[in-house]
N, C-alpha and C positions, 0 to 999 in steps of 0.2 A: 285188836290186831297187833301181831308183833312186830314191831319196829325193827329195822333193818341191822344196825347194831348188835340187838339181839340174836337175829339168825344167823348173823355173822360168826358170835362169837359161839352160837349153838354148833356151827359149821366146822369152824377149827377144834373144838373139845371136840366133836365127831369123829373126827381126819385124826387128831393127837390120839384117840383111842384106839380108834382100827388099824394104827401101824403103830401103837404099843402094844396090840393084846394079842395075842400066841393063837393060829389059826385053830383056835377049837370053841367051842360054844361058851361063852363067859356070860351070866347077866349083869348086867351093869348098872350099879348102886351108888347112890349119894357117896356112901361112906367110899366105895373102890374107887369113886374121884377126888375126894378130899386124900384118901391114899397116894394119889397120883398127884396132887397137887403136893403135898409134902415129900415127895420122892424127889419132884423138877425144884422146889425151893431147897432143898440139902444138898443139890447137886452145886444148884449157884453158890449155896454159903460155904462148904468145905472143900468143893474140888478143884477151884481154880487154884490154889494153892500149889496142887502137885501134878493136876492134868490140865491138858488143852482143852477150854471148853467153849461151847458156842453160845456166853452169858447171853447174848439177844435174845437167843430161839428159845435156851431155857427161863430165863423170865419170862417170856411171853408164856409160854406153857403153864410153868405156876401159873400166872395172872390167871389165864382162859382156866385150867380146873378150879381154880379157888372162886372165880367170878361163877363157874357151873357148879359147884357144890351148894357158893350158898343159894344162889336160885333154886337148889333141887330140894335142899332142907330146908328152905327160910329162915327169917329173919330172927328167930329164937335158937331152934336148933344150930343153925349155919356155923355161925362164929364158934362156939362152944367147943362144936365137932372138930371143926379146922383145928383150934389152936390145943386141944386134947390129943390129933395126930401128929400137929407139930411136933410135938414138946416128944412124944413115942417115937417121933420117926431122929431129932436133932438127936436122943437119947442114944438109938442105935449105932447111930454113927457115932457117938462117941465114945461109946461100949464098944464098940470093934474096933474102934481106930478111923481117924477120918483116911486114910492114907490106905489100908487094907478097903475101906468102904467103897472110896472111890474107884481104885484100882478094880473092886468087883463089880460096878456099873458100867464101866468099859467091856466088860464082857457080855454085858445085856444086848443080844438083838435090837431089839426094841428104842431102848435110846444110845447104843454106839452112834447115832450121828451128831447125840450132842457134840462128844468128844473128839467129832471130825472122821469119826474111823466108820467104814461100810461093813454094814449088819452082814453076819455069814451065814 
């Protein structure tokens, strides 16, 4: 049986998905959450810097996709995975500029509410 915890947090990775993902059919894969988890962690680690951001909401998000990746890969793959998109994702933003990076996830639908601003 799953413990309530778990449904919990299965619940919010649900809800963070279905108002990140762009109204058309997407399957939805370990690795496109471990994607999503390193997207909500770059956001905490470089954009508070130069934008308003909502660190609660976005560490909770990392947490919930990092805690649903490694449940969905396990205990072998999980970690691997993560810290392999880590390292791709902290990459890009530092290849683009944390400061252009950031400014281009304000424009994202999807999570403008980190940065306080309503999706358009």
């Amino acid at each position: 049986m799953t413990s309530m915890p778990t449904r919990l947090r299965v619940a919010v990775v649900a809800a963070i998905i279905v108002l990140a993902t762009p109204a058309r059919a997407q399957k939805i894969t370990a690795e496109g959450i471990a994607r999503s988890a390193s997207l909500y962690a770059a956001i905490v680690e470089f954009c508070p810097a130069t934008q308003r951001v909502d660190i609660e909401l976005a560490t909770k998000a990392a947490k919930a996709m990092t805690d649903a990746a490694n449940e969905a890969l396990g205990p072998d793959a999980g970690p691997t995975t993560l810290d392999n998109e880590f390292k791709r994702r902290f990459d890009e933003v530092r290849a683009q500029g944390s400061v252009a990076w950031c400014a281009n996830q304000t424009r994202q639908p999807a999570i403008a509410p980190l940065f306080g601003l309503m999706p358009r």
